[in-house]
DSSP file (Angstrom, degrees, kcal/mol; ACC not computed):
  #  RESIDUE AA STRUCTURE BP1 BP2  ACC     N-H-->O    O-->H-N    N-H-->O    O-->H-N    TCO  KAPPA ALPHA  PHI   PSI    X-CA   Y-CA   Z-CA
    1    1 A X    >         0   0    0      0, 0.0     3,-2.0     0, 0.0    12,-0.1   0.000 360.0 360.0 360.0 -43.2   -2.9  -10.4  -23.8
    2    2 A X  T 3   +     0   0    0      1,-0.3     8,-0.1     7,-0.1    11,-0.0   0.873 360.0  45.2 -22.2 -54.8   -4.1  -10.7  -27.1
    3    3 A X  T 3  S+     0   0    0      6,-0.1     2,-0.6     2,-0.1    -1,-0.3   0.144  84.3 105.8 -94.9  44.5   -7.5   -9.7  -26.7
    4    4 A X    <   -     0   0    0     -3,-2.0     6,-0.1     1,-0.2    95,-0.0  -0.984  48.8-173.4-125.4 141.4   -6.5   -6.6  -24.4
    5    5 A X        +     0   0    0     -2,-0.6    -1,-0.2     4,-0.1     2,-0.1   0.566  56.6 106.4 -87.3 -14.7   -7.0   -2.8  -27.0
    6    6 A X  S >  S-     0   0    0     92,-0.1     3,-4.3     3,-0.0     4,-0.3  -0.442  86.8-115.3-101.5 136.4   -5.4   -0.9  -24.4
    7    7 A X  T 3> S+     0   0    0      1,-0.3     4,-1.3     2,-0.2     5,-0.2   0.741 118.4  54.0 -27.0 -71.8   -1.8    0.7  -24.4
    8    8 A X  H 3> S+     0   0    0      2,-0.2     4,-1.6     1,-0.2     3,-0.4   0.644 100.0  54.4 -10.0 -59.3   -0.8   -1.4  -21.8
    9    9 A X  H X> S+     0   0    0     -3,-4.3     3,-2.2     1,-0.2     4,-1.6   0.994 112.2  53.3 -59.8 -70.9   -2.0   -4.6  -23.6
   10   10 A X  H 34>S+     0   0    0     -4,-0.3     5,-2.8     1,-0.3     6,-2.3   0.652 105.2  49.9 -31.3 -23.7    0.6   -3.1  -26.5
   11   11 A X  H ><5S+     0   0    0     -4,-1.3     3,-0.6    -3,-0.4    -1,-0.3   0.860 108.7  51.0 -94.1 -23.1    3.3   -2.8  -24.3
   12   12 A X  H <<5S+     0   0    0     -3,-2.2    -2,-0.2    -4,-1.6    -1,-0.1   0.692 109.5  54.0 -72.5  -4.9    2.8   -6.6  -23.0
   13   13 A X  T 3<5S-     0   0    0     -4,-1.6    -1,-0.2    -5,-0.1    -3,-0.2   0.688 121.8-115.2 -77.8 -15.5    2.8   -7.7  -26.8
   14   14 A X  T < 5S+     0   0    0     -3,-0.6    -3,-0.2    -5,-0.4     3,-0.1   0.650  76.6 133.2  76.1  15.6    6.0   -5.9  -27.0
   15   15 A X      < +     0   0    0     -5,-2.8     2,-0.4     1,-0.2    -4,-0.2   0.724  67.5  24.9 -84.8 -15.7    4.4   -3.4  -29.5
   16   16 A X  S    S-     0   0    0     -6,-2.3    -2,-0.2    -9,-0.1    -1,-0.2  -0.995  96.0-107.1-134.9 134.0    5.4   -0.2  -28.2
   17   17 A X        -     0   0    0     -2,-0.4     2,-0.3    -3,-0.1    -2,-0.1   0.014  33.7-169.4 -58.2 156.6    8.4    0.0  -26.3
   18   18 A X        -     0   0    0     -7,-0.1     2,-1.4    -4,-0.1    14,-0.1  -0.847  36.7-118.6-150.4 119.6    8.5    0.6  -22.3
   19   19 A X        -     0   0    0     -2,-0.3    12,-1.1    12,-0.2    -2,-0.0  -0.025  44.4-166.9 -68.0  87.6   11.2    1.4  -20.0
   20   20 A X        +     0   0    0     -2,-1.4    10,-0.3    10,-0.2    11,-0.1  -0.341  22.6 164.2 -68.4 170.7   10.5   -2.2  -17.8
   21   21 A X        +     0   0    0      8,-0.3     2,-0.2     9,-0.1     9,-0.2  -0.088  66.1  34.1-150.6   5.1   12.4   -2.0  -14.7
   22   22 A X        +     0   0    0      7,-0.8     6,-0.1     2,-0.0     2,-0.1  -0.801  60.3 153.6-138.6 178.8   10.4   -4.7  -13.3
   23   23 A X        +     0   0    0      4,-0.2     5,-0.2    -2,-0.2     2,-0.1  -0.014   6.7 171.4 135.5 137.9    8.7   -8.0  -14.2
   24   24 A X        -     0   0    0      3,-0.7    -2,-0.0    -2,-0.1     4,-0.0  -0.167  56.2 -85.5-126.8-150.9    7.5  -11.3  -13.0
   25   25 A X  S    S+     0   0    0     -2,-0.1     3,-0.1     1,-0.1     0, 0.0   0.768 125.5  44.9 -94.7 -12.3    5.4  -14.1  -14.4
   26   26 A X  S    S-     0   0    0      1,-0.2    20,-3.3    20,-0.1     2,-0.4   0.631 117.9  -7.1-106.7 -37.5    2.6  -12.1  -13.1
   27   27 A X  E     -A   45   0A   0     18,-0.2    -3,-0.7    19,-0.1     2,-0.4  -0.909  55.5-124.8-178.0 165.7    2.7   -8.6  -13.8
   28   28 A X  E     -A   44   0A   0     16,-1.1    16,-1.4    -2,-0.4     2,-0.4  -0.760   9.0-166.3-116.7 132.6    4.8   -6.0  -15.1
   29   29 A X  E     +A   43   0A   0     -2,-0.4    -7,-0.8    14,-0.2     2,-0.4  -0.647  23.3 157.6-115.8 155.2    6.2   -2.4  -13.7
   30   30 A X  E     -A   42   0A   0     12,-2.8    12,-2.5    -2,-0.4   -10,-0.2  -0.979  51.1 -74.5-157.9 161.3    7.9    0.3  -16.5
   31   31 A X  E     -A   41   0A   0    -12,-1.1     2,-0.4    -2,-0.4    10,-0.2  -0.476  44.4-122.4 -65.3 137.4    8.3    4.6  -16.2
   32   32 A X        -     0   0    0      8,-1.8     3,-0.3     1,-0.2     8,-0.1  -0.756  20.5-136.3 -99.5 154.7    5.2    6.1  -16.6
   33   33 A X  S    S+     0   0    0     -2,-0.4     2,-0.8     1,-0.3    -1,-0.2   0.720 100.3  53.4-103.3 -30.1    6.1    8.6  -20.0
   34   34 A X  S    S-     0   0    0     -3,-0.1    -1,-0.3     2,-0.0    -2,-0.0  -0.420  90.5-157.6-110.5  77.7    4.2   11.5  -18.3
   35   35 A X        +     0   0    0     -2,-0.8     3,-0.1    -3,-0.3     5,-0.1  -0.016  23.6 178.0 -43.7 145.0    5.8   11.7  -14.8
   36   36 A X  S    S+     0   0    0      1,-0.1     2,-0.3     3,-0.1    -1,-0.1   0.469  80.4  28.4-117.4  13.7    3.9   13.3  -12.0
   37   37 A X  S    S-     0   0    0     67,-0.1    70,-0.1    71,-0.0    -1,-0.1  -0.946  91.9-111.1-145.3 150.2    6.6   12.7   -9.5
   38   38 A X  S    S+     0   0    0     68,-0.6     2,-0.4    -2,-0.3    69,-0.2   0.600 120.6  46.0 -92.5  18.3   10.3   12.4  -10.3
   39   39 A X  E    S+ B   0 106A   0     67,-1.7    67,-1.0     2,-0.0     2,-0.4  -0.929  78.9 162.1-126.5 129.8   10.0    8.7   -9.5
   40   40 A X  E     + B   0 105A   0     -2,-0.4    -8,-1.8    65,-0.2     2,-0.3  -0.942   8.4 173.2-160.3 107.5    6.6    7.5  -11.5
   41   41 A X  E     -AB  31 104A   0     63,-1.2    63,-2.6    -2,-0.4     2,-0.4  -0.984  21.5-150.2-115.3 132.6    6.3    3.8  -11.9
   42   42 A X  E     -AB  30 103A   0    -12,-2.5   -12,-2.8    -2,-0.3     2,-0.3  -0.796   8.4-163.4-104.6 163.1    3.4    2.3  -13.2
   43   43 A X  E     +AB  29 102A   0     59,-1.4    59,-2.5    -2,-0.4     2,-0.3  -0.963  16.3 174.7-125.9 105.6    2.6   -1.4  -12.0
   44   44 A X  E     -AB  28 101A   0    -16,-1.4   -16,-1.1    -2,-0.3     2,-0.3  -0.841  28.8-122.9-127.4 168.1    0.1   -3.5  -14.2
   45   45 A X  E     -A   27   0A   0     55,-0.6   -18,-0.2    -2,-0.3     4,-0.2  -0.720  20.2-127.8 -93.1 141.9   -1.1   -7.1  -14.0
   46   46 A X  S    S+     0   0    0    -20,-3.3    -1,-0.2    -2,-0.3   -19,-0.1   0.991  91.0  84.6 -36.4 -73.8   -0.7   -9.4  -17.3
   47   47 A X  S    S-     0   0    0    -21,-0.2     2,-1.1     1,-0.2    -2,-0.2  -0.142  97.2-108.7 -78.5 135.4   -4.0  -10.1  -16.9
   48   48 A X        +     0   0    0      1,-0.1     2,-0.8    51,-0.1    -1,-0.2  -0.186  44.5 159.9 -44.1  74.5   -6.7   -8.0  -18.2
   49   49 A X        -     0   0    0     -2,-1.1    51,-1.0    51,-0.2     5,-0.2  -0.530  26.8-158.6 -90.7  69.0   -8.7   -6.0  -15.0
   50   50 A X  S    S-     0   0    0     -2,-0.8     2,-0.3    49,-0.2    -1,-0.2   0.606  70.6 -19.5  -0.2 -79.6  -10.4   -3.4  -16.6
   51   51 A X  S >> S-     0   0    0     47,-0.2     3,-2.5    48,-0.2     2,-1.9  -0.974  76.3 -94.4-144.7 119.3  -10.5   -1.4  -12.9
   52   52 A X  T 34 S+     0   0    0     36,-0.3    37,-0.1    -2,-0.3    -2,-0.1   0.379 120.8  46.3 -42.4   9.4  -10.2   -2.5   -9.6
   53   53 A X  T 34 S+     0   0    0     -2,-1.9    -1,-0.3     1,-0.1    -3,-0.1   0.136  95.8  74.3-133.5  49.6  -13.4   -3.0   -8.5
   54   54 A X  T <4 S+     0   0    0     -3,-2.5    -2,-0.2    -5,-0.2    -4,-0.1  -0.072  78.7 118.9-103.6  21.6  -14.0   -4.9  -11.8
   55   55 A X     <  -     0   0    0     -4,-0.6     2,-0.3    -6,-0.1    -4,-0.0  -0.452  53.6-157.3 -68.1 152.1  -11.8   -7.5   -9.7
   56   56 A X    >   -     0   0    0      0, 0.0     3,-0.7     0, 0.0     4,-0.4  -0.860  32.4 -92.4-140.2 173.5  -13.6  -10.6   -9.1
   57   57 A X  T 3  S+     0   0    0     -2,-0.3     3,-0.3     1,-0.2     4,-0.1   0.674 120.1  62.7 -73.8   3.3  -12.7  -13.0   -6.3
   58   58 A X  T >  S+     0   0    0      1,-0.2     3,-1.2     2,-0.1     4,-0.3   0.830  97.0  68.2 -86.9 -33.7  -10.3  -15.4   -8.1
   59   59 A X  T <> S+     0   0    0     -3,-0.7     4,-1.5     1,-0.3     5,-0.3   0.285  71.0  90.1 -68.4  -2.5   -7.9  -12.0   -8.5
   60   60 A X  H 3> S+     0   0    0     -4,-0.4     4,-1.8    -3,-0.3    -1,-0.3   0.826  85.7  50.5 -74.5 -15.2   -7.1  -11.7   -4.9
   61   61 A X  H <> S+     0   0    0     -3,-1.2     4,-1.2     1,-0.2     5,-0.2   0.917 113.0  43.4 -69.6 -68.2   -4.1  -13.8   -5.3
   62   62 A X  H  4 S+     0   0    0     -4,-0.3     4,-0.4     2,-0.2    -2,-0.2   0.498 115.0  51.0 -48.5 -16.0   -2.9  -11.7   -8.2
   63   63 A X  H >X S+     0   0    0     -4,-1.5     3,-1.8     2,-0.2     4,-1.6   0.933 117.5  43.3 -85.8 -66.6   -3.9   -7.9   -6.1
   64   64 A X  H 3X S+     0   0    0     -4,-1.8     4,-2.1     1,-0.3    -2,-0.2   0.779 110.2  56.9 -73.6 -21.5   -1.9   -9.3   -3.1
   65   65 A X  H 3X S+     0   0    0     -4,-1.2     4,-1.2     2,-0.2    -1,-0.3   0.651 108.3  45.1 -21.2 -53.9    0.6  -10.4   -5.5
   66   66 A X  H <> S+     0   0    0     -3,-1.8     4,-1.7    -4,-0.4    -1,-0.2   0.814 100.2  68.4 -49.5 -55.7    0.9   -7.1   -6.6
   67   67 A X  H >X S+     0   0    0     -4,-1.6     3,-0.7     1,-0.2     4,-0.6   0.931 108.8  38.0 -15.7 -83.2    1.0   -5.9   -3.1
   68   68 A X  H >X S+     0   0    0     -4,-2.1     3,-1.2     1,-0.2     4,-1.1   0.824 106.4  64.6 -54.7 -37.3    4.4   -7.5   -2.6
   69   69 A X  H 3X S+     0   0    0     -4,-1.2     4,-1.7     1,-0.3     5,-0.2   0.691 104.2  56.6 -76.0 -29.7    5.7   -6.6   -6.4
   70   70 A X  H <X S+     0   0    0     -4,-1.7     4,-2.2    -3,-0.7     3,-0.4   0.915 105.2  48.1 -81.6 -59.0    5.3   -3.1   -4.9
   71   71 A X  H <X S+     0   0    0     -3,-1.2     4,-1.6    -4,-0.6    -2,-0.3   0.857 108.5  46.4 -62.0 -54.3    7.3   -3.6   -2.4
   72   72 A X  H  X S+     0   0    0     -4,-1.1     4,-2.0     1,-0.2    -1,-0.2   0.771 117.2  46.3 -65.9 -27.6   10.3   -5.2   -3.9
   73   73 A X  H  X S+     0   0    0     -4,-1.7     4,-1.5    -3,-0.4     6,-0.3   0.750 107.1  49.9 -92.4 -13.3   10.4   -2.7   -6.6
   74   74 A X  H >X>S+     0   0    0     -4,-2.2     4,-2.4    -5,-0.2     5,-2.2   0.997 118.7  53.1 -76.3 -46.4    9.9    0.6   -4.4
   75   75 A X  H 3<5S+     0   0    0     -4,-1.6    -2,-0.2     2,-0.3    -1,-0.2   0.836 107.2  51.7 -16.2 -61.4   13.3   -1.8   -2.3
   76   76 A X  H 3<5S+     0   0    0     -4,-2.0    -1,-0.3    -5,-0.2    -2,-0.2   0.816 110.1  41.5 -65.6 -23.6   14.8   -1.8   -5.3
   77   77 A X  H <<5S-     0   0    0     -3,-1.6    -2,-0.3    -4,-1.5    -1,-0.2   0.613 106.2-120.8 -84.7 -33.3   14.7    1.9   -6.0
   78   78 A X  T  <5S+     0   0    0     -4,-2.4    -3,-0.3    -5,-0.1     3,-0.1   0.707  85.6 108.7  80.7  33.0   15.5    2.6   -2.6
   79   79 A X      < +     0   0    0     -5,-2.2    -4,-0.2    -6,-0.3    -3,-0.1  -0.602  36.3 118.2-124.5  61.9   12.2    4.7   -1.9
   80   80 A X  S    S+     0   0    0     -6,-0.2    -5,-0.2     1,-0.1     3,-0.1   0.747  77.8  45.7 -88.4 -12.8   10.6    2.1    0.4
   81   81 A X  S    S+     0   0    0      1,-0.2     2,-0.2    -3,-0.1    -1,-0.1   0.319 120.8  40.5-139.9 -29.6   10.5    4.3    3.2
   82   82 A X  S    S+     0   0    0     -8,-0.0    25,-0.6     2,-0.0     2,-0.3  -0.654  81.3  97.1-150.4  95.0    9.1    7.4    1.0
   83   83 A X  E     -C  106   0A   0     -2,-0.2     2,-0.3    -3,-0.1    23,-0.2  -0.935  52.8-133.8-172.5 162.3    6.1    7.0   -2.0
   84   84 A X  E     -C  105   0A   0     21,-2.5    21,-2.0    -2,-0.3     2,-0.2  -0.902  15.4-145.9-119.3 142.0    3.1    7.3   -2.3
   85   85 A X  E     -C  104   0A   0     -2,-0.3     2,-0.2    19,-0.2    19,-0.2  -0.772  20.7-178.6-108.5 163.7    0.6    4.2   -4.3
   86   86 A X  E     -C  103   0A   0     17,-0.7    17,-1.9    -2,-0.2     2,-0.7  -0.917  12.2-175.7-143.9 126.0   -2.3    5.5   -6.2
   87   87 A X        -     0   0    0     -2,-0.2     2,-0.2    15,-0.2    15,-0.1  -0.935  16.8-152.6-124.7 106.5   -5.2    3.4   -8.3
   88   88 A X        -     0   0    0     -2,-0.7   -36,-0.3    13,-0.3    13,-0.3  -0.520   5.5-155.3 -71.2 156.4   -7.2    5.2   -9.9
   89   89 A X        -     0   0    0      1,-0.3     2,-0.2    -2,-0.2     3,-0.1  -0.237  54.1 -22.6-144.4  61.1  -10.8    3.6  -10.4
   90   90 A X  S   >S-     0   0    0      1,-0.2     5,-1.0     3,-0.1    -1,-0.3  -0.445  84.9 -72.8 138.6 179.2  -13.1    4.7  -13.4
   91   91 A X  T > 5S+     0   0    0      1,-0.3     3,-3.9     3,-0.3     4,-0.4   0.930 122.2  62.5 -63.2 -67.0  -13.0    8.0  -15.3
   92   92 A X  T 3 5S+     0   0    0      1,-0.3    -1,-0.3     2,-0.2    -2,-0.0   0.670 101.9  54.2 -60.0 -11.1  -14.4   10.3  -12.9
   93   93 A X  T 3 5S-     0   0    0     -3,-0.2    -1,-0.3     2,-0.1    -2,-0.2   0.076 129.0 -99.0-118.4  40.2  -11.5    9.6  -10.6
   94   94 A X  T < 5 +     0   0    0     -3,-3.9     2,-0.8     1,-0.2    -3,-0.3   0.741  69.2 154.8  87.3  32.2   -9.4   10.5  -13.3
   95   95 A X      < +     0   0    0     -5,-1.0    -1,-0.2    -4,-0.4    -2,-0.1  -0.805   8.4 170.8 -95.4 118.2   -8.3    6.6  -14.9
   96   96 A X        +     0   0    0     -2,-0.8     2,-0.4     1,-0.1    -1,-0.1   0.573  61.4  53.3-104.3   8.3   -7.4    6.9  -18.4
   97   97 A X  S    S-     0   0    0      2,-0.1     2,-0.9   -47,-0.1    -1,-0.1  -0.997  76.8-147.9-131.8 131.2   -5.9    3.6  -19.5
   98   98 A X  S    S+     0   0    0     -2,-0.4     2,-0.3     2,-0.1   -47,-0.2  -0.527  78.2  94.5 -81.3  67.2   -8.8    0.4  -18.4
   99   99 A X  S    S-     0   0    0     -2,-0.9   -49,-0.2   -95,-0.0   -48,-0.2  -0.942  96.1-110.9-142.3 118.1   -6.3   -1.9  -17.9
  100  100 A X        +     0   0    0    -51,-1.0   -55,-0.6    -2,-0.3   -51,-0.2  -0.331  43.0 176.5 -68.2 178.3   -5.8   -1.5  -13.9
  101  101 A X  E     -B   44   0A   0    -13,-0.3     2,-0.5   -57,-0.2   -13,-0.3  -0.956  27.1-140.5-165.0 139.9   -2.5    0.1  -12.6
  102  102 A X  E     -B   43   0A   0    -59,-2.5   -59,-1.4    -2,-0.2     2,-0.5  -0.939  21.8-146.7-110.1 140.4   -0.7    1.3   -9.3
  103  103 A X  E     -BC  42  86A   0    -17,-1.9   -17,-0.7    -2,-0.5     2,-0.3  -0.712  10.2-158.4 -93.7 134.4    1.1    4.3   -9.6
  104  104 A X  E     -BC  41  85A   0    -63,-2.6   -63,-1.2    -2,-0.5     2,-0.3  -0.758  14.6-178.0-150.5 113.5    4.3    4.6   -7.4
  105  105 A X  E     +BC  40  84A   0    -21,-2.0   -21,-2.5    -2,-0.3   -65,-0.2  -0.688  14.8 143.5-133.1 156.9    5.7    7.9   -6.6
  106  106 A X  E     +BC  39  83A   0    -67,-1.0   -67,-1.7    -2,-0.3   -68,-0.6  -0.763  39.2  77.4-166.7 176.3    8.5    9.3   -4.7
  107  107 A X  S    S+     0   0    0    -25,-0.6     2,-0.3    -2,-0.2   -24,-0.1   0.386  92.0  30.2  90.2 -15.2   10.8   12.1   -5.1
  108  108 A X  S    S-     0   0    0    -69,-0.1     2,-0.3   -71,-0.0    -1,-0.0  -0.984  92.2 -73.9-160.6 177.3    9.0   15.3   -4.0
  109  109 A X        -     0   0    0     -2,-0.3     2,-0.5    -3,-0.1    -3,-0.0  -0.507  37.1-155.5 -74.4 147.6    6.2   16.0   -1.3
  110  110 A X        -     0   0    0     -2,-0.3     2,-0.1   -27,-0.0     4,-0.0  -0.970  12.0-122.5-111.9 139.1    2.8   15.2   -1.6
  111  111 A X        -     0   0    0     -2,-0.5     2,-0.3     3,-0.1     0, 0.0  -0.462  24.9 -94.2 -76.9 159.7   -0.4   16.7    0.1
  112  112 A X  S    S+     0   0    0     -2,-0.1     2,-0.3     3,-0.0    -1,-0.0  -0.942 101.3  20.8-115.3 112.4   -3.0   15.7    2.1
  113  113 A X  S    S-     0   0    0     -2,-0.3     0, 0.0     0, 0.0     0, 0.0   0.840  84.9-132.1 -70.3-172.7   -5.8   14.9    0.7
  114  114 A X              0   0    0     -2,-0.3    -3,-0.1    -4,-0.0    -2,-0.0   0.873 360.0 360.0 -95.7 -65.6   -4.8   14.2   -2.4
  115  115 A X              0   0    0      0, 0.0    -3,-0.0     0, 0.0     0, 0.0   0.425 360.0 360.0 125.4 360.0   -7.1   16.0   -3.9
């Protein structure tokens, strides 16, 4: 965690506060501060992935890992049944923090495509 510059990394140092509502030994889920849904969780790994397809093969435990974490928390919220996940993956499809993240929204409709 140390060697990660990115907000993210600050909020696993515990330097800027985050409204956790999750967290395991493996990765950690908080309120994203600029909703785009009026349920907007972000989900990030401890460890430092720039972007998912900077992913290497030792990280498949920790992506399916995630997988489930998704699951237990959308379970816990009681939206299991109705959200939508999103990873963005480099600039031009719009990722602004390199530390990856799944976005997990509920609460209103979404379109098709996404857009």
């Amino acid at each position: 965690m140390e060697d990660n510059p990115t907000v993210f990394g600050q909020i696993l140092r515990g330097e800027i506060p985050a409204d956790v509502i999750y967290e395991d030994d493996l990765c950690l889920a908080f309120k994203d501060i600029s909703p785009k849904a009026p349920t907007h969780i972000l989900l990030i790994p401890k460890k430092l992935i720039p972007k998912l397809s900077d992913a290497k093969e030792q990280d498949q435990e920790l992506l399916g890992h995630m997988m489930v974490a998704v699951g237990k928390i959308t379970k816990m919220l009681g939206i299991e049944d109705t959200f939508r996940l999103v990873i963005n993956n480099g600039a031009k499809a719009q990722q602004t923090v390199f530390h990856l993240h799944m976005h997990i929204l509920s609460g209103r409709a979404f379109n098709w495509p996404p857009g």
